[in-house]
N, C-alpha and C positions, 0 to 999 in steps of 0.2 A: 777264890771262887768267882766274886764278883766281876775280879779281870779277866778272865775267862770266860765266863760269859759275855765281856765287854767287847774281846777280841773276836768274840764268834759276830755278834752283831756288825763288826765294824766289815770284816770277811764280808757277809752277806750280801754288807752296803757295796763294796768295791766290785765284786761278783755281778752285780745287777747295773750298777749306774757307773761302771766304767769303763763296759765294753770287755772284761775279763770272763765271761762267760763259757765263751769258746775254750779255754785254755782250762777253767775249773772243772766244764763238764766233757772235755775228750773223753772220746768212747773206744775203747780195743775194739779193732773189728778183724777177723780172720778171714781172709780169701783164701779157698781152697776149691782147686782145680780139678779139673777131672786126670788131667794130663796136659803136659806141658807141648803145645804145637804153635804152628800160624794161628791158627782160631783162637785156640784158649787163650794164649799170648794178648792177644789184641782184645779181647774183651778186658783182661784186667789191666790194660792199657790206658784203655778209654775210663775205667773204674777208678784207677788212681789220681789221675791226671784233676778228674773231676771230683771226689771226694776230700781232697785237700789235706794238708802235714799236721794240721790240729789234730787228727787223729790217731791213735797208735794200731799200726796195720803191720800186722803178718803174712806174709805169703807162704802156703806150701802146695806140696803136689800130691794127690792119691795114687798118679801113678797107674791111672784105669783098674784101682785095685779096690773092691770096695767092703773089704777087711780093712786097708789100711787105712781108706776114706774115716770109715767107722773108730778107728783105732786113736787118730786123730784127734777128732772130736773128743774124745773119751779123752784124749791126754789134756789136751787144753783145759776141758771142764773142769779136771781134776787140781789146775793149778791157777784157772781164772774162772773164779761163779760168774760174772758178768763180763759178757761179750755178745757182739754182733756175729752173724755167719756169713759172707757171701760165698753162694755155692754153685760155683762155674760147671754144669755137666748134670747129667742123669746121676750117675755112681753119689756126689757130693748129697745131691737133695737126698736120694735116699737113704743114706745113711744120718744125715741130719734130721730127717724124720723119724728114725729109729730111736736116734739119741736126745734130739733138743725138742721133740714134741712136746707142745703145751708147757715149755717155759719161758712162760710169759716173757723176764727178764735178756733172754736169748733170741733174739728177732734174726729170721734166717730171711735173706733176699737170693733166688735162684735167677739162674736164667742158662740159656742155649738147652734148654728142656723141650723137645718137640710137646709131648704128652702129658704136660703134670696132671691130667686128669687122673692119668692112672692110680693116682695114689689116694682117690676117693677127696673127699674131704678134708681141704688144707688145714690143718693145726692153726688156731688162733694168731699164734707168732711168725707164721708162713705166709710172701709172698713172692712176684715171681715176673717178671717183665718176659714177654713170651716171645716165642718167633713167628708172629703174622701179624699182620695188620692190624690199625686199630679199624672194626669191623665199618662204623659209618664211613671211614675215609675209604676204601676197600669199594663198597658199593657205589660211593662215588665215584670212581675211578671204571668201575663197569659199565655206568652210563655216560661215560663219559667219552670214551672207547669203542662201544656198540649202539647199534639201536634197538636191539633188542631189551626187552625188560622183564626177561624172566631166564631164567638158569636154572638148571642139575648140580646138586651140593653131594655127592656119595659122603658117606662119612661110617665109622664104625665105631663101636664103645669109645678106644681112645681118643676118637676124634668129636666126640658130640655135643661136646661145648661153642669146639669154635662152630662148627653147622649151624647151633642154634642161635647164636652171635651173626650171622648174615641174616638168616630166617628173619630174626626180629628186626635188623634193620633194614632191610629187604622191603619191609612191611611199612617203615615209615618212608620209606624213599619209593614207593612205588614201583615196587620191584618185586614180584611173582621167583621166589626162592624154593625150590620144592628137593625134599631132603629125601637120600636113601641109604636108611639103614643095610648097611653092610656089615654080615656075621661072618663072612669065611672067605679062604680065596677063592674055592671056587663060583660064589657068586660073583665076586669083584670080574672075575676073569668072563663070565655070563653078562654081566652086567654092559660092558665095552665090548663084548663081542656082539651084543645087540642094542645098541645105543640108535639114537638117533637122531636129529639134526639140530638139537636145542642145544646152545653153550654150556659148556662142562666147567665147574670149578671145582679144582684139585687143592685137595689140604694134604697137608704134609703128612701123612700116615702109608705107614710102611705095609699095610693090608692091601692099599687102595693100589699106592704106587708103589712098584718094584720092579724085577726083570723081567718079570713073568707078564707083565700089565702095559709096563710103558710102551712096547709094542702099537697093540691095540689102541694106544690112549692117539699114539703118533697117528692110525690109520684115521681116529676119528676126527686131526687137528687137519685134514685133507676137506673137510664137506661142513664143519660145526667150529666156533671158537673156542680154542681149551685157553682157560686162565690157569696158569701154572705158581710155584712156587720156589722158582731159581731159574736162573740166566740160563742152565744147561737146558732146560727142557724147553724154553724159548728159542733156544739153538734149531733145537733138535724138529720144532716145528708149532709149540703152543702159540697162540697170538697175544699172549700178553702175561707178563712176569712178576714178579718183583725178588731182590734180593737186600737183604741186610745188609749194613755197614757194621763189622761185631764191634768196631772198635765206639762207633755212637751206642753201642749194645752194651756195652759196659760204662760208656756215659749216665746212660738212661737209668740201667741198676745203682749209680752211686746218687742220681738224682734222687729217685725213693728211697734209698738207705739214709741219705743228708733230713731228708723231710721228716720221716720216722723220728731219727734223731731227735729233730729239732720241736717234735709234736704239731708238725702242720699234718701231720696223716693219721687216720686208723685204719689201720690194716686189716682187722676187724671188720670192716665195711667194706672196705676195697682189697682185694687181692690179684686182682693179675692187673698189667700196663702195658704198653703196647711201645717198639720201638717206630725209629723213625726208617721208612723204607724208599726202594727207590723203587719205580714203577717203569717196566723195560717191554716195549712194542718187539712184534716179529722185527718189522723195518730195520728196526736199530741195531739186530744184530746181525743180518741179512749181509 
């Protein structure tokens, strides 16, 4: 007994003051995709590369299936209680919030999620590296680009976080941010059909922006500046962009899942992150 205990202390010691730490507390972490493309591909690119082989990592596919996303989960759990989730895709998160809700032990990192709003209120062990801007660099970049200091934010349920994420730093940067609630399309489509000559900034919501809208949105980027959210719509006539790099997008998620890991984060306190973006002028693509 005594040596057994002796051998536990001695473990402890090696564990802590020899740099074996890494190697005693590897973590399983499961990546699971939404579907396997260029996009998906390259975020868990960037995820591996950066999360490093101390870890024991799974890959699989849902297959845009989200039965089988769900089904997944459900089989892993059943054969490892402790794991990590990265969940590439809309289908993954919500089915990890179906299944791994509120365990605590199961810390789920999302991301290529336009909306996680939708899902209300993240579960304590949910977070989620987003696709837009981190909001003060964003605003920065508005005044930076225009001389105007104040902007049109549309936004609608799913979108009203990030609206409120400009609002507020809008407000420390001296920037006049004035939001509209967007319920339906056919306001979205009233809205741009009677717009006016103040800069328009577009969040990725498929209410605001679709076929029906981008039209319009293009008559308005003729007489007012639209800030867009991708290179096409910059194309197409917005005067200022930005697009992701997915593969730094999957850097960024293994960066908070490493942290989590290692207890530099509570997730608890902080839940969403913001990637790194590139910021693209009319000019540039002209």
């Amino acid at each position: 007994m005594v040596i057994n205990v002796l051998k536990v202390v001695i473990f402890i010691f090696l564990v802590y003051n020899l740099g074996l730490s890494s190697y005693a507390f590897a973590e399983k972490i499961v990546i699971l995709k939404q579907k396997s493309d260029d996009v998906h591909n390259e975020v868990v690119r960037g995820f591996k590369e950066l999360i490093g082989s101390d870890n024991d990592i799974v890959e699989t596919d849902a297959d845009a299936s989200p039965d089988k996303a769900k089904s997944i989960i459900l089989d892993i759990l059943r054969n490892e209680r402790s794991f990590h989730l990265f969940a590439v895709g809309v289908i993954p998160l919500y089915a990890a919030n179906e299944v791994l809700s509120e365990r605590r032990k199961n810390i789920v990192v999302f991301t290529l999620v336009f909306s996680p709003e939708r899902l209300g209120k993240l579960p304590k062990n949910f977070c989620g590296v987003l696709m837009r801007p981190e909001p003060s660099e964003a605003v920065e970049q508005f005044k930076k680009n225009f001389n105007e200091r104040e902007f049109v934010v549309p936004f609608s349920d799913s979108s009203e976080t990030a609206a409120q994420e400009l609002s507020r730093e809008g407000k420390n940067a001296g920037v006049n941010v004035i939001p509209k609630h967007i319920k339906t399309d056919i306001e979205a489509i009233s809205l741009f059909q009677n717009y006016g000559n103040k800069p328009l900034w577009l969040l990725p919501d498929t209410l605001l922006v679709n076929p029906d809208t981008v039209p319009l949105i293009l008559n308005i980027s003729a007489s007012a500046p639209v800030i867009a959210f991708s290179r096409w719509l910059v194309k197409l006539g917005a005067s200022l962009g930005y697009e992701i790099d997915f593969y730094e997008l999957g850097k960024k998620s293994a960066e908070v899942m490493k942290k989590i890991i290692d207890k530099e984060l509570d997730i608890r306190k902080q839940k969403f992150f913001y990637p790194k973006v590139k910021y693209i002028k009319k000019s540039e693509v002209e």
